[in-house]
C-alpha positions in Angstrom: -171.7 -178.5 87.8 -173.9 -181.1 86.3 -173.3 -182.1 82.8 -175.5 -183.4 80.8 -174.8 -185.7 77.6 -177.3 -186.3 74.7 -176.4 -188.1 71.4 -174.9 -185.6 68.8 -178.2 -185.2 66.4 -180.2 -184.3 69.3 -177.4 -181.5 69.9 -177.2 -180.4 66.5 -181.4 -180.2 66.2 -181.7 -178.4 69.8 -178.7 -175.8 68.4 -180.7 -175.4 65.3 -184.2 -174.8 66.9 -182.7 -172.5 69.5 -180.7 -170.4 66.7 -183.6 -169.7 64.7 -185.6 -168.8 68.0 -182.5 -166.3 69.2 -182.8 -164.6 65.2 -186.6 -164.4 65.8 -186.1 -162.5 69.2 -182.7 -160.2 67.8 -184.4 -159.9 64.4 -181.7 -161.0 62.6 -184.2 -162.7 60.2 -186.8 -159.8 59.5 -184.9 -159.5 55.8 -185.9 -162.9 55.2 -188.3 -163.9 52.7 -190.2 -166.4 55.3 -191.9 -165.2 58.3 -190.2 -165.2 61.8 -193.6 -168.1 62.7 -192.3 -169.5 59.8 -188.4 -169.3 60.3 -188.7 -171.0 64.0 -191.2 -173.3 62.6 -189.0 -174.7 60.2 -186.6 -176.2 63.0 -189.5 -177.2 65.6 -190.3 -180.7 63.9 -187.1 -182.1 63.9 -186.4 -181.0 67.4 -189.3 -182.3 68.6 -189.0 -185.7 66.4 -185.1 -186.2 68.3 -186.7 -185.3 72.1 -189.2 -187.8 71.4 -186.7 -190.3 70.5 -184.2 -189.9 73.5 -184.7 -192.1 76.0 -186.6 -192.0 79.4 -188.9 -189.2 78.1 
């Protein structure tokens, strides 16, 4: 097994992106006020922002 370690705000972004892409896909959000493009949209940024600033990208 390889393991893989990445700073803790990386982990909590990546959790958060990939949470609201899994609600998109089970349509847990489709009661939601906001869009699903919308919902997943939301937590793209600041995923994006803490892959950009890990080293050795």
């Amino acid at each position: 097994m390889i393991a893989v370690v990445f700073p803790a705000d990386f982990h909590r972004r990546a959790c958060a992106y990939a949470t609201a892409v899994d609600q998109v896909l089970r349509r847990e959000c489709a009661h939601a006020e906001v869009s699903s493009h919308d919902h997943v949209r939301g937590q793209h940024p600041a995923f994006l922002e803490a892959a950009r600033a890990q080293p050795g990208r």
